[in-house]
C-alpha positions in Angstrom: 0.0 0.0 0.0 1.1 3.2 -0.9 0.5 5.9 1.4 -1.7 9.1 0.7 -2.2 12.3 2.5 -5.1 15.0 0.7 -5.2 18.5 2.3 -7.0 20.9 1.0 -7.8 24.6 2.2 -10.0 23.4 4.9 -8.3 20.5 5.5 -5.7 22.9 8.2 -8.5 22.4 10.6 -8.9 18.6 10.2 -5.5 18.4 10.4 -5.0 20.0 13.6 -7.6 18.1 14.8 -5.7 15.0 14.6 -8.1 12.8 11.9 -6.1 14.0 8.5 -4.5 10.5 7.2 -5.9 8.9 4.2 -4.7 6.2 3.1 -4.7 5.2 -0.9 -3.8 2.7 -3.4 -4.2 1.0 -6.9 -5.6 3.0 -9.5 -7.2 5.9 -6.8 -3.7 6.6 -5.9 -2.1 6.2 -9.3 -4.7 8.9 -10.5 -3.7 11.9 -11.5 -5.8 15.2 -10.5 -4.6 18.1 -12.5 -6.2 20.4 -10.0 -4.0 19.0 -7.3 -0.5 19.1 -6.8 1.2 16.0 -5.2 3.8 16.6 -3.1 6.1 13.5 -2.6 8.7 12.7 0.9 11.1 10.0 0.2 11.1 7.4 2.8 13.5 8.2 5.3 10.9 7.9 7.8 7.9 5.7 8.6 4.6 6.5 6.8 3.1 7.8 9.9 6.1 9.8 11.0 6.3 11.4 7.4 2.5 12.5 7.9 3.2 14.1 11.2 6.7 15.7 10.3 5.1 17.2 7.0 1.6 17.4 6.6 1.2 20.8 8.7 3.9 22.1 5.8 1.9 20.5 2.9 -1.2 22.6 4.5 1.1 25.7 4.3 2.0 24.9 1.1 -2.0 24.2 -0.7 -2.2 27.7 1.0 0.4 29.4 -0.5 -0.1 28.1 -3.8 -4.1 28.5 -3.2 -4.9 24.3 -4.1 -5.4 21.6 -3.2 -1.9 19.2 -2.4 -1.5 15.9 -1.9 1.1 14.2 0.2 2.7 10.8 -0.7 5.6 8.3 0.2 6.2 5.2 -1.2 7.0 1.9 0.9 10.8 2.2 0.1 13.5 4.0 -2.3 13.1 1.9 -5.2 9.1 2.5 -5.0 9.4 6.3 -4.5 12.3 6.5 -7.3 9.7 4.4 -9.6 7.3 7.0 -8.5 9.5 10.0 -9.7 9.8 8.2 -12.7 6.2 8.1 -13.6 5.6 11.4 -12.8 3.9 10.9 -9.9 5.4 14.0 -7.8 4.6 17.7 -8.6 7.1 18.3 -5.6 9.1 16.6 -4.0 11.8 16.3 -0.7 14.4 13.5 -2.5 17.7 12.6 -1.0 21.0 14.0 -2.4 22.2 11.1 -4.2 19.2 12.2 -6.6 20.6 15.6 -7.2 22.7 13.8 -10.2 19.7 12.2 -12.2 17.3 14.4 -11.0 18.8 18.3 -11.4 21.6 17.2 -13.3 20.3 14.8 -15.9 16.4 15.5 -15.5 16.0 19.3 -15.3 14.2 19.4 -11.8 14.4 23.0 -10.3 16.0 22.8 -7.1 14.2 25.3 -4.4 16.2 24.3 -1.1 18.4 22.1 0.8 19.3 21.1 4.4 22.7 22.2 5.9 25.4 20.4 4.7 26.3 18.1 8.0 28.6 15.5 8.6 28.1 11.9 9.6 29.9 9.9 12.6 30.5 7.1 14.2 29.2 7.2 18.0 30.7 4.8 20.9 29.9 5.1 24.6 32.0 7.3 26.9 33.7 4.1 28.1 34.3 2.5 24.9 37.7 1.3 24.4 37.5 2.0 21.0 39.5 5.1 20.1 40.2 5.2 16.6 38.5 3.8 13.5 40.9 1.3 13.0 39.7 -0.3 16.5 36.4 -1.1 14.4 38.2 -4.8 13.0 36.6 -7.6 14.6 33.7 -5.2 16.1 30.2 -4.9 15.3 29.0 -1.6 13.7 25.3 -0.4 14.0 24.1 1.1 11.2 20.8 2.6 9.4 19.4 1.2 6.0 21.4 0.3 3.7 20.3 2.8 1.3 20.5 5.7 3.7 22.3 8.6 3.1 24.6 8.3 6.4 24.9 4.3 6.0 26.3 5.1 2.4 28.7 7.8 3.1 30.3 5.8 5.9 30.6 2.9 4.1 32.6 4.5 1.1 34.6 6.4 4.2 35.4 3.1 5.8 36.8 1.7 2.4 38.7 4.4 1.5 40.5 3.7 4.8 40.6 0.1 4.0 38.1 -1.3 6.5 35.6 -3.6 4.8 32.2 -4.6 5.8 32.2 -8.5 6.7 35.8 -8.4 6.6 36.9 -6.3 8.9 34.0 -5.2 10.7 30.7 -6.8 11.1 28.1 -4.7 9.8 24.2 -4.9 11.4 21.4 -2.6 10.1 18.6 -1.0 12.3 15.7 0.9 10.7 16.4 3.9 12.3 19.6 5.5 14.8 17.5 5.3 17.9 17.4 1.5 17.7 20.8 1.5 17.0 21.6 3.4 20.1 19.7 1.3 22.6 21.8 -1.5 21.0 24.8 0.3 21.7 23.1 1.0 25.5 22.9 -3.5 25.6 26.0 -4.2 24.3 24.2 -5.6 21.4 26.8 -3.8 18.7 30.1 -1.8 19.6 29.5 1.1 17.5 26.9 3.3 15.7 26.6 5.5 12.7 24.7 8.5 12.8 23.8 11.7 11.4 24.1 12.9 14.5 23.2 16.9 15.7 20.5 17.2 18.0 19.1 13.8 18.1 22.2 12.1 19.7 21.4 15.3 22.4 18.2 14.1 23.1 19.3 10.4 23.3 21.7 11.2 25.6 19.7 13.6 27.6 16.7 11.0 27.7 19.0 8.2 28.6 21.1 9.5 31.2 24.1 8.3 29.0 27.5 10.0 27.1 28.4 9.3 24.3 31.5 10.3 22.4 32.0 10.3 18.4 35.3 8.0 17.1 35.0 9.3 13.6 33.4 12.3 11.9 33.4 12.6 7.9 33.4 15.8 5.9 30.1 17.7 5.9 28.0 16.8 3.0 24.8 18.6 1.7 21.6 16.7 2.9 18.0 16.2 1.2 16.5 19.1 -1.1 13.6 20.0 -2.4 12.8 20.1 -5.8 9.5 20.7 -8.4 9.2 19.2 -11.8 10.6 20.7 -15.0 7.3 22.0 -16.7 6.2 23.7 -12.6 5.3 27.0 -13.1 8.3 29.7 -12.4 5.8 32.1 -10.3 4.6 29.1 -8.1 8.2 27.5 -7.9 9.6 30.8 -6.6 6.9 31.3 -4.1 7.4 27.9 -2.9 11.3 29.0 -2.7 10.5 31.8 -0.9 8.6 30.5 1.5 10.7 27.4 2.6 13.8 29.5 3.0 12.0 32.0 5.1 10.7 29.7 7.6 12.7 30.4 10.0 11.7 34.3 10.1 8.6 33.7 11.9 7.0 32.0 15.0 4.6 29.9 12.7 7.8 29.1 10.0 9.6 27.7 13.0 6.5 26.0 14.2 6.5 24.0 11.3 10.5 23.4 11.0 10.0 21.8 14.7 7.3 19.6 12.9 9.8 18.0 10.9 12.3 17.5 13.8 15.0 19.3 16.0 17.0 21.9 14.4 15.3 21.3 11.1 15.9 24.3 8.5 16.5 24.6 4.8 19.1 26.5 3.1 19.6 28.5 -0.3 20.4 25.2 -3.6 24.0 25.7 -5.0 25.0 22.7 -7.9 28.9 23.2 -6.5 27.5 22.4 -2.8 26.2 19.0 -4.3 30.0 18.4 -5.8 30.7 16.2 -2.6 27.8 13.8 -3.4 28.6 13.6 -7.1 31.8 11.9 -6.1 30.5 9.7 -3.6 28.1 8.4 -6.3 30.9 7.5 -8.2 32.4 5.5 -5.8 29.3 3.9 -4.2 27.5 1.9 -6.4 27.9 -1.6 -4.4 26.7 0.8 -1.7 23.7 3.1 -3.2 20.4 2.5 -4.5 21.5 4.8 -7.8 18.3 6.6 -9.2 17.7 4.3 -12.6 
């Protein structure tokens, strides 16, 4: 099942009232509505957690563009990527490894971006691990494989020549909190994260330190882009708006929506050099955009 969200002016009230999801499939969802835009999240996050991190900014955004927008995931990259593909997406929030075949190869206008931010490699305080090279013969937490942070370290690790299942035993979790409380039980020795104010909050929440044993070079996280043929007036509105959010009380209301010290950033094609090359060198990692 593919998951469907349908907001429409009115629909800010149901929203707030908690009673918004809709859920879609087969030919209702595959429909297309030229009076509504559909805006599409890749799946980073569960179905449910994509509705509650972005629905109140889909409402702002059928208001601002003054129709009705519909909000849609797909059950994993290949399904949102096949969705893309179709057509499927009016907008969209992709991940950066689609900035190549998307901007670069597919003429998608790119409105905004999150900060570029490194990823790490977290151990407890205690840890005797110290270096990256202390990872051989350990067990390494990690999200998805085709996650942004799970990719980047990967190709890190090789080009330091530790291998997964050779050196290090690799184990994937579906998100870095459930790789943390297996770092809590001893259950794996290390974990990679994106890190930033969620590792805060674990710590805080747990009562625990942690202490990072390898940080990569910043990279430029997920963007937001609109089809080729989206009309200039509405894609500059829409630019507008998302990189002003954080000018106002009701922006930053909806930025805390989507999760601590969430903000979006002016699109620069030389800030998305850093990714280009990591695609290169990632294939037996990624799940490349086909």
């Amino acid at each position: 099942m593919i998951p469907h969200f349908t907001l429409s002016r009115a629909g800010l009230l149901l929203l707030l009232g908690g009673s918004w999801l809709l859920l879609a499939s087969g030919p209702q969802a595959a429909g297309r509505d030229e009076s509504t835009y559909r805006f599409g999240v890749y799946p980073y996050l569960s179905p449910t957690r994509i509705e509650q991190a972005y629905a109140p900014l889909a409402a702002a955004f059928a208001e601002r563009l003054g129709r009705p927008l519909r909000l849609g995931t797909a059950k994993d990259l290949d399904a949102f990527y096949a969705r893309l593909r179709r057509g499927d997406f009016d907008i969209a929030l992709v991940p950066p490894f689609a900035v190549v075949p998307l901007v670069d190869q597919r003429g998608y206008v790119p409105l905004a971006r999150r900060p570029s931010t490194p990823a790490r490699i977290v151990v407890l305080i205690n840890s005797p691990l110290r270096h990256p090279g202390d990872l051989r013969g350990h067990t390494l937490g990690l999200p998805p494989a085709s996650s942004l942070v799970s990719v980047i370290i990967r190709v890190d690790l090789d080009e330091r020549g530790l291998w997964a299942g050779r050196d290090f035993q690799p184990r994937h979790f579906p998100s870095t909190p459930a790789c943390l409380h297996n770092l809590l039980v001893n259950r794996v020795d290390a974990c990679a994260t994106g890190g930033g104010a969620g590792l805060r909050s674990f710590e805080r929440k747990m009562g625990v330190k942690l202490r990072t044993l390898y940080q990569t070079r910043p990279f430029p996280h997920m963007l937001f882009v609109v089809r080729p043929d989206f009309p200039a007036v509405e894609a500059n509105e829409l630019k507008r708006f998302i990189l002003t959010l954080e000018d106002s009380a009701a922006g930053r209301e909806l930025l805390r929506y989507i999760g601590p010290d969430s903000r979006f950033v002016s699109y620069r094609a030389e800030d998305y050099d850093a990714i280009r090359r990591y695609r290169e060198t990632s294939h037996r990692h990624a799940q490349a955009f086909p």
